[in-house]
C-alpha positions as semicolon CSV with decimal commas, in nm:
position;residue;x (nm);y (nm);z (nm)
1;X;0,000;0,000;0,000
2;X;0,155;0,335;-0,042
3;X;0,256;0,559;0,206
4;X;0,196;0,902;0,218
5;X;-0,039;0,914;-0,039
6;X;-0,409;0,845;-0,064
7;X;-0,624;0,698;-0,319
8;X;-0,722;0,964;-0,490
9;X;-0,339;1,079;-0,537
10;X;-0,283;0,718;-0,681
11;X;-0,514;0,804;-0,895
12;X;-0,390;1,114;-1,043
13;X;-0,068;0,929;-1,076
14;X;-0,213;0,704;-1,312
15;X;-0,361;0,933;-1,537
16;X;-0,160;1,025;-1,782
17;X;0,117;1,237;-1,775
18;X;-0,043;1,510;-2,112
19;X;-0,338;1,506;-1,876
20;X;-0,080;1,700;-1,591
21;X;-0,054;2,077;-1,564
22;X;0,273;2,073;-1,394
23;X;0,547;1,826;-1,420
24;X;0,577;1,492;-1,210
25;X;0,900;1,369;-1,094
26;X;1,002;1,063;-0,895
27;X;1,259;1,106;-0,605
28;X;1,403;0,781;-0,411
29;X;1,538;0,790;-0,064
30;X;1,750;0,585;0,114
31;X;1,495;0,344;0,328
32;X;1,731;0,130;0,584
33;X;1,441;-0,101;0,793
34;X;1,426;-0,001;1,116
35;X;1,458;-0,267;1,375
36;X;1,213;-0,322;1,706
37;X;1,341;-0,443;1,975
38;X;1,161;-0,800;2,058
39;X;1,081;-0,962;2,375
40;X;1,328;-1,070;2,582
41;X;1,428;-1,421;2,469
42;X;1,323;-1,438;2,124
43;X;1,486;-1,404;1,781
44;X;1,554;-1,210;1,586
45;X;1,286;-1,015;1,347
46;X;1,282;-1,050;0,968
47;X;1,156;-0,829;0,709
48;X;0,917;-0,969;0,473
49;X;0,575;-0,931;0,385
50;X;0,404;-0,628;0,561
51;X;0,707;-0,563;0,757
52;X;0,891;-0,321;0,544
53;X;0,800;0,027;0,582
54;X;0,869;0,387;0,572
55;X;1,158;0,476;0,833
56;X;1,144;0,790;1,010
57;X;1,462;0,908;0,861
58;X;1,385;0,837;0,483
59;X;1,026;1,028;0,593
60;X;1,185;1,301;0,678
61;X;1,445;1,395;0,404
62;X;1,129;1,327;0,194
63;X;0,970;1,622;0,363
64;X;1,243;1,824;0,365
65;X;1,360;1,800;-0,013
66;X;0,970;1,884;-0,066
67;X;0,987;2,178;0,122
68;X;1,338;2,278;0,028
69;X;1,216;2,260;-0,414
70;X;0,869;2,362;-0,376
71;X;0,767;1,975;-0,485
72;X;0,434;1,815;-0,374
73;X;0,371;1,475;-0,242
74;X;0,146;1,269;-0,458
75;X;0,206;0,901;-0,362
76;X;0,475;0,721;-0,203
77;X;0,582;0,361;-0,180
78;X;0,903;0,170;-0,001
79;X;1,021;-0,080;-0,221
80;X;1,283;-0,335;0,016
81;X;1,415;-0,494;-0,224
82;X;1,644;-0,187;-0,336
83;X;1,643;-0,031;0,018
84;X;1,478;0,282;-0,088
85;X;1,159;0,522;-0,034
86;X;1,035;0,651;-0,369
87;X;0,788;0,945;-0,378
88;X;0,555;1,052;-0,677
89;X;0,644;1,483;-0,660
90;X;0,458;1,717;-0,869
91;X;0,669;2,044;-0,921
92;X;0,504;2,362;-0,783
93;X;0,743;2,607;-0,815
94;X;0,717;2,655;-1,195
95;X;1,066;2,566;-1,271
96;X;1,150;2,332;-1,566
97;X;1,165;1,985;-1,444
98;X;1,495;1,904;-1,609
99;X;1,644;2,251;-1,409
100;X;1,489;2,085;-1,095
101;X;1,590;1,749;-1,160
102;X;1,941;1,847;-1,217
103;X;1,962;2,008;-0,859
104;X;1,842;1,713;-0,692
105;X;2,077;1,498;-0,885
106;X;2,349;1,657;-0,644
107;X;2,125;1,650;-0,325
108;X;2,316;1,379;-0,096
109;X;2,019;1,339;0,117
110;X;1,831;1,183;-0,265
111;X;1,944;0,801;-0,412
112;X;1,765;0,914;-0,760
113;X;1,598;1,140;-0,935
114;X;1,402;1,080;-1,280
115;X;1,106;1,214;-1,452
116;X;0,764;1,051;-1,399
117;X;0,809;0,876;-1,743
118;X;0,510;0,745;-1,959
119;X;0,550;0,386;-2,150
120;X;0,299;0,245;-2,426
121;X;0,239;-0,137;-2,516
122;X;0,369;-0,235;-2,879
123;X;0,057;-0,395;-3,000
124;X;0,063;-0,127;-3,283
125;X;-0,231;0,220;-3,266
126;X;-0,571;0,140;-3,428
127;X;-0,535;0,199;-3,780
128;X;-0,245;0,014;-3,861
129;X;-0,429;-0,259;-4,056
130;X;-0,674;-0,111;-4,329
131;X;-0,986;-0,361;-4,257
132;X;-1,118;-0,363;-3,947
133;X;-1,272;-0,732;-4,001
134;X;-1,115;-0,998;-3,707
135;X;-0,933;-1,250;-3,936
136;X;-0,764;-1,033;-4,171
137;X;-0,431;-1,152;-4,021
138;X;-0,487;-1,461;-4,106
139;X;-0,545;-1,391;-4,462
140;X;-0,187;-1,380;-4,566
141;X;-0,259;-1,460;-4,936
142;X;-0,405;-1,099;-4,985
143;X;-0,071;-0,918;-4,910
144;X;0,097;-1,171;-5,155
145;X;-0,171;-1,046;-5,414
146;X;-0,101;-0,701;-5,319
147;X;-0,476;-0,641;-5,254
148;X;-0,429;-0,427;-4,941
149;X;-0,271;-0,160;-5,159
150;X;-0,497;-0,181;-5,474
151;X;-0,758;-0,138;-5,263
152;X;-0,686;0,230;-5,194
153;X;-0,773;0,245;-5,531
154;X;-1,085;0,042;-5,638
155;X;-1,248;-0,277;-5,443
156;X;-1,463;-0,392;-5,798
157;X;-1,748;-0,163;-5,750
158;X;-1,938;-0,196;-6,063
159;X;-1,811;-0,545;-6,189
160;X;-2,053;-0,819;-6,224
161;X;-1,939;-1,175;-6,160
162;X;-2,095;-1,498;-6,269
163;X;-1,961;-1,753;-6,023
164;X;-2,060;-2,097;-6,203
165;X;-2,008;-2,362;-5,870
166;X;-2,219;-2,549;-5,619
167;X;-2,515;-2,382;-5,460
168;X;-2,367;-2,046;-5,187
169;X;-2,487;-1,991;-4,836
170;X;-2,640;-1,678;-4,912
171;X;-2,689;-1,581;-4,555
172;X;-2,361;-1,620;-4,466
173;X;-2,317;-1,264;-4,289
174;X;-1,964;-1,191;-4,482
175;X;-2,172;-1,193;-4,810
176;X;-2,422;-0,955;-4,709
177;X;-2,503;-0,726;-5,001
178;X;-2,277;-0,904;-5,270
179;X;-2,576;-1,169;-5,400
180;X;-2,765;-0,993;-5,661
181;X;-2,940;-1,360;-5,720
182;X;-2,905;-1,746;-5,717
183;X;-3,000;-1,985;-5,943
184;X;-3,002;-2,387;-5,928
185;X;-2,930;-2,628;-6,218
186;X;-2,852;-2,930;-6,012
187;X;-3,252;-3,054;-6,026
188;X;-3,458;-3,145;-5,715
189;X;-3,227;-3,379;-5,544
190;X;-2,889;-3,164;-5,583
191;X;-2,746;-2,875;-5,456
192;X;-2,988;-2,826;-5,122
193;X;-2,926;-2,821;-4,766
194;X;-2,561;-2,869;-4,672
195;X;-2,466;-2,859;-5,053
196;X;-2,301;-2,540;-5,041
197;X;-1,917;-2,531;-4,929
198;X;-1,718;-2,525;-5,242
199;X;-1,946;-2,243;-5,402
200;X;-1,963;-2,045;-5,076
201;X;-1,580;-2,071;-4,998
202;X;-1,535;-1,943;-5,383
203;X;-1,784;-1,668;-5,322
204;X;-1,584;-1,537;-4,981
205;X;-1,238;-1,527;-5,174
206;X;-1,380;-1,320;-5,446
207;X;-1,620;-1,103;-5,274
208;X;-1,662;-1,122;-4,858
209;X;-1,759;-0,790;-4,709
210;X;-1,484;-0,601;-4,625
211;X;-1,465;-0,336;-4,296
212;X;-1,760;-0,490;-4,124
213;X;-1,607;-0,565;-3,894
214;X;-1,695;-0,974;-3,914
215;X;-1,508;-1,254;-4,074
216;X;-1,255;-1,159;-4,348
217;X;-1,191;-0,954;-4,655
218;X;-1,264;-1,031;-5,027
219;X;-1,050;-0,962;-5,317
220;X;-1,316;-0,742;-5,469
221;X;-1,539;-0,654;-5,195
222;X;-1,805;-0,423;-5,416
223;X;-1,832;-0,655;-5,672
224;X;-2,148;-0,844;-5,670
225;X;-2,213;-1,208;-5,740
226;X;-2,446;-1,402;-5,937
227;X;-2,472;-1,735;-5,814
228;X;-2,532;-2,041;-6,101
229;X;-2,567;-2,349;-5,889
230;X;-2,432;-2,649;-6,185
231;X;-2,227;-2,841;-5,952
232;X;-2,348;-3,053;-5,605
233;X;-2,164;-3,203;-5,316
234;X;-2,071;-3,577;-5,326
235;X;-2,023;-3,627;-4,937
236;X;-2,118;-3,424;-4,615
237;X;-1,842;-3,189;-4,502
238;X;-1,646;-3,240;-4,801
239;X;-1,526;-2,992;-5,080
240;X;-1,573;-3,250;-5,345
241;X;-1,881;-3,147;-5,617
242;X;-1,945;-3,254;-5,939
243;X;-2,175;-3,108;-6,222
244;X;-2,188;-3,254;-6,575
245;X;-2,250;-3,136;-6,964
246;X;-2,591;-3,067;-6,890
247;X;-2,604;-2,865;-6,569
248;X;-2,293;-2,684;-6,709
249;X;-2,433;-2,559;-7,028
250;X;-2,710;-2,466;-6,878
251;X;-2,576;-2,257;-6,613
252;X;-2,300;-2,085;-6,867
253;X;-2,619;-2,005;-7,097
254;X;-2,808;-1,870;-6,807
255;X;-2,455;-1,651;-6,731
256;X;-2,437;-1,502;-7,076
257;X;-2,772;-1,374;-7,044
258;X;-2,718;-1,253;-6,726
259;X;-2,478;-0,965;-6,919
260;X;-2,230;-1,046;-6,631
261;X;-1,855;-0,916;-6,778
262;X;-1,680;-1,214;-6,534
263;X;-1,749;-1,555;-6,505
264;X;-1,544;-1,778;-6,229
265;X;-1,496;-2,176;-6,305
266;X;-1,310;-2,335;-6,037
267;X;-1,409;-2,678;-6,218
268;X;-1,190;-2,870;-6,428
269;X;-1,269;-3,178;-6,657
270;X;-1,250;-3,391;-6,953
271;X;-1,279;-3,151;-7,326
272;X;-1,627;-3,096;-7,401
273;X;-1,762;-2,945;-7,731
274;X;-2,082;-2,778;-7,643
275;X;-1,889;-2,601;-7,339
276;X;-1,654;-2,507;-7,532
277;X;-1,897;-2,379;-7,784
278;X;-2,095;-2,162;-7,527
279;X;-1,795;-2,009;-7,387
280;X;-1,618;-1,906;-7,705
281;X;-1,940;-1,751;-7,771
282;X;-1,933;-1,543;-7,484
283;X;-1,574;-1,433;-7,518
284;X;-1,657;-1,330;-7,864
285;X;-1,898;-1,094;-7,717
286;X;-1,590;-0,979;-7,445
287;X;-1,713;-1,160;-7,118
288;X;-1,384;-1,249;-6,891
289;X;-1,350;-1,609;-6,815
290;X;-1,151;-1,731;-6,499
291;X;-1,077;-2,139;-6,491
292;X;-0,876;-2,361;-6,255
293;X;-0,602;-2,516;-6,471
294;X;-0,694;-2,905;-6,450
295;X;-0,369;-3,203;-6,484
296;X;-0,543;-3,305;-6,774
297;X;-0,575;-2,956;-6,947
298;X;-0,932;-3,001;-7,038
299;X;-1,233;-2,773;-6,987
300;X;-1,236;-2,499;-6,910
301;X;-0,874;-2,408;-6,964
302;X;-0,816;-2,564;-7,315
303;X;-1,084;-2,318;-7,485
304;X;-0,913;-2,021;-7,585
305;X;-0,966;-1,686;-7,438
306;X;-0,991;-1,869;-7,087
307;X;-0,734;-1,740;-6,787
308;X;-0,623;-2,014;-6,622
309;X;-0,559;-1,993;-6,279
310;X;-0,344;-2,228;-6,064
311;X;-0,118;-2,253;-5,700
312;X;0,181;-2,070;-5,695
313;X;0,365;-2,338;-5,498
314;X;0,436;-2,571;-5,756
315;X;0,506;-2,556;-6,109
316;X;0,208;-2,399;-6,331
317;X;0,092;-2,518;-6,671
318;X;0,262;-2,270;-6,966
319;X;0,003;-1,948;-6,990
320;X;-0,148;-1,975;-6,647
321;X;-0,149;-1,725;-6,376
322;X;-0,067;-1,826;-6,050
323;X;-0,176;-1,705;-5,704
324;X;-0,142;-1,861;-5,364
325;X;-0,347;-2,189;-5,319
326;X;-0,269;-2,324;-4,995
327;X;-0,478;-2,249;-4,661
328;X;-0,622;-1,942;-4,784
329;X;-0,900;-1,870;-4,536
330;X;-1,260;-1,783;-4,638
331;X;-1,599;-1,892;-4,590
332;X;-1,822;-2,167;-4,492
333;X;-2,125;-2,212;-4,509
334;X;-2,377;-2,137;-4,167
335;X;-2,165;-1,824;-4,078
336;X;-1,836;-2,023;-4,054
337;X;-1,517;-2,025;-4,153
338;X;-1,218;-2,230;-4,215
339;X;-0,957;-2,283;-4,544
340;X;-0,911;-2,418;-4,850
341;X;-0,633;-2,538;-5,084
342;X;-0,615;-2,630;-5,476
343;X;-0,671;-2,477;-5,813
344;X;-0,982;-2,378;-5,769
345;X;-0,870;-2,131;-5,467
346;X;-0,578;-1,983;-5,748
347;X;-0,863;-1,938;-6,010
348;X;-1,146;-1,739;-5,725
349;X;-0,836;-1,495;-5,639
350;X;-0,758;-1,450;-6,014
351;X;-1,105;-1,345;-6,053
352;X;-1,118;-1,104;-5,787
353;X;-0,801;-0,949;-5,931
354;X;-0,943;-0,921;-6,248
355;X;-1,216;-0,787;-6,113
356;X;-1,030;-0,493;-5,949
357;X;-0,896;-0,429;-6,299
358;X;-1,234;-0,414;-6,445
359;X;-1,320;-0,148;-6,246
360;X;-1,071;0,034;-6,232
361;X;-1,092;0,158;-6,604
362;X;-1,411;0,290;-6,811
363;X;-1,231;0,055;-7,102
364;X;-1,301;-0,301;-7,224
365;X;-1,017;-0,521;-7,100
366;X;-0,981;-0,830;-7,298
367;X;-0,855;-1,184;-7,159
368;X;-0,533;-1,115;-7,373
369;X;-0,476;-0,771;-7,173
370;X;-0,527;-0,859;-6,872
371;X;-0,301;-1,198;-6,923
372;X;-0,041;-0,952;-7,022
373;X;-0,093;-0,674;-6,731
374;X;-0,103;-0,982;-6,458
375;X;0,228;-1,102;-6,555
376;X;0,492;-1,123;-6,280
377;X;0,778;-0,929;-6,389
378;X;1,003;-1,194;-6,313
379;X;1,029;-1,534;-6,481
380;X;0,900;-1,789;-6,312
381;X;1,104;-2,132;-6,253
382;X;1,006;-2,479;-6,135
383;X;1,110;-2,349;-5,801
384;X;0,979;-1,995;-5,763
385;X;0,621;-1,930;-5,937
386;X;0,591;-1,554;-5,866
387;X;0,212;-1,506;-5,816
388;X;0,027;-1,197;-5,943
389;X;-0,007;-0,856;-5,807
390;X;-0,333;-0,662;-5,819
391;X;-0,149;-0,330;-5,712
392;X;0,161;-0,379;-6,001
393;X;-0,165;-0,477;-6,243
394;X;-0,295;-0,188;-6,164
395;X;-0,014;0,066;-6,212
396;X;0,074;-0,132;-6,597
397;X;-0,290;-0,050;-6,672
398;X;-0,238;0,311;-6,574
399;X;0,071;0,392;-6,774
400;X;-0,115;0,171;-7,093
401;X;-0,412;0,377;-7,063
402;X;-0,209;0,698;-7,091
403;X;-0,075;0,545;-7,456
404;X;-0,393;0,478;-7,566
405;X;-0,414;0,099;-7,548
406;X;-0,768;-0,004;-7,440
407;X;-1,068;-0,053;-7,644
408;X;-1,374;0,143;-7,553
409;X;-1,644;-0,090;-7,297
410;X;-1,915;-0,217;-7,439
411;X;-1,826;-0,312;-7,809
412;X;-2,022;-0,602;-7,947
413;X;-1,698;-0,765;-8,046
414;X;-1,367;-0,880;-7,920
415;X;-1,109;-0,632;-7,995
416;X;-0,755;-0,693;-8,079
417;X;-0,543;-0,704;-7,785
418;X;-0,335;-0,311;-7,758
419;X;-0,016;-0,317;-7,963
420;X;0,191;-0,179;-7,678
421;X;0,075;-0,427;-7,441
422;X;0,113;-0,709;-7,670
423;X;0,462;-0,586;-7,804
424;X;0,619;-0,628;-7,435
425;X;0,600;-0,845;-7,136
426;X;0,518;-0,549;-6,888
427;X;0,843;-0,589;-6,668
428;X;0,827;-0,214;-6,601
429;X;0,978;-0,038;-6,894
């Protein structure tokens, strides 16, 4: 307990020292125990607990160094294990408390003399991260991406995305807002109930809320989704799904007339003509497609005009993009959350990234430009697979733009891909 000083001086101690209108200083005296003599007979006393206190020497030079620098008492404490009697002083007199501090330092009735200094934990001031959503920290595949910074600039407002999967937890709270509709192609039997954790783990890569303060962050967190349910679980809490010709064709048909300028596949499979068919159709009229590159290089990733998408921790086939594939967190469905590995992960975060490029510019942006603007700079080898960068993407497509590269939004056909971006491999020059 202190001594000398009450509660309500503790207090005022504590507060912090901007809060003070004159300066606080802390003064240490020299505190030998005083001894009481015992009862005849017995032993010695020791020390230890309670025993320690004030002594009525260290007391007084207290009160007389107060007196003699205008200083006043705010708490005290004796502190045995260094022998001495430190007092809390606030300075009264007006002088500066280095001037004041000095003096004392020759005072040989004072052990020390030190300003009342104030310390701060290192846990870093609010506002060091830019999303104030809980698991952000976890999400270590965005910083690879470089989404935190291209997110100062856009976050897909105004992109469309046709995400082509199993059914999506709609409700999940991280997707609040970024479901313009969902639509089922799986037939009665398919695609209900707990049929929803590929398409909904898909769905939070691309597009979970960001600063909601729930959950995590989306790659493009203003774009909005349109959910084309082709593909249905094969066992309960499992990733597994499957979806066939038919279910396919009919969701890719349904995404076409949707208008939507994006459309994710994180499906692979055998070649398939009338898939193929639709989506070269749909790139002919300048929608984006995003595929996971499959070992057998089938659909979707054999049509051309498709990005493929695949991990950057292991070799990638000869065109693909690559983006980190292993544990990246997102959602599941019921409000949970957990994460995910494989190709299909590598093609969602492509898609967001494209996404960011989409909106970024008024201008069409063909599969063959944005191929070219996501390109790492550096060459990738067998061992090092540099993954894209949304923020490097996005400062190529600036200094293109200012040569004139793009082809106005909105034309009916595809246009050639720009000369200058074509001409080059966009390592910065």
């Amino acid at each position: 307990m202190p001594v000398g000083g009450s509660a309500a001086g503790a207090s005022a101690v504590a507060a912090p020292a901007v809060a003070a209108a004159r300066p606080r200083i802390v003064v240490a005296f020299a505190n030998a125990p005083a001894t009481t003599a015992g009862p005849a007979g017995s032993t010695g006393r020791r020390y230890s607990g309670n025993g320690y206190g004030v002594s009525q020497s260290a007391a007084t030079r207290a009160r007389h160094v107060a007196s003699d620098y205008a200083l006043r008492e705010l708490a005290s404490w004796p502190i045995r294990e260094l022998a001495m009697h430190c007092v809390v002083f606030e300075i009264e007199s007006g002088k500066p408390a280095d001037e004041v501090l000095a003096a004392l330092a020759h005072d040989s009735r004072v052990m020390l003399a030190e300003p009342l200094h104030e310390f701060h934990t290192l846990s870093g001031p609010p506002g060091d991260s830019p999303y104030n959503d809980p698991l952000y920290d976890l999400q270590t595949n965005l910083a690879v991406l470089g989404v935190p910074e291209a997110h100062r600039r856009t976050r897909g407002a105004g992109v469309r995305i046709a995400l082509i999967d199993t059914a999506v937890d709609t409700r999940h709270p991280d997707l609040e807002g970024r479901i313009l509709r969902s639509r089922s192609y799986t037939g009665e039997n398919r695609g209900a109930g707990e049929s929803q954790r590929h398409g909904t783990a898909m769905a939070g890569i691309i597009a979970a809320d960001a600063g909601n303060g729930i959950g995590i962050v989306g790659i493009a967190p203003l774009a909005r989704l349109e959910v084309f349910a082709a593909c249905w679980q094969l066992l309960p809490d499992s990733d597994a799904a499957a979806c066939n010709t038919f279910t396919l064709a009919q969701a890719l048909a349904a995404a076409l007339e949707s208008g939507a300028s994006l459309v994710n596949l994180s499906v692979g499979g055998p070649a398939d003509p009338l898939l193929a068919a639709l989506i070269e159709a749909g790139v002919k009229r300048g929608v984006v497609f995003v595929g996971a590159c499959d070992s057998n290089n089938g659909f979707p990733t054999a049509v051309p005009g498709v990005i493929g998408a695949a991990g950057s921790e292991s070799a990638i086939p000869p065109g693909a993009l690559a983006a980190p594939a292993r544990h990246v967190l997102t959602l599941r469905p019921q409000a949970q959350y957990d994460f995910e590995s494989g190709n299909s992960v590598a093609a969602a975060e492509i898609t967001g990234v494209v996404a960011l490029l989409m909106s970024a510019t008024p201008a069409r942006l063909s599969a063959v430009t944005l191929t070219l603007l996501l390109k790492p700079a550096t060459t990738p080898t067998a061992f090092d697979v540099p993954a894209v960068n949304a923020a490097a993407a996005l400062a190529r497509l600036d200094l293109e733009q200012q040569r004139g590269c793009s082809a106005p939004r909105g034309t009916a056909a595809e246009a050639p891909p720009c000369t200058a971006l074509a001409s080059r491999a966009l390592d910065g020059q």
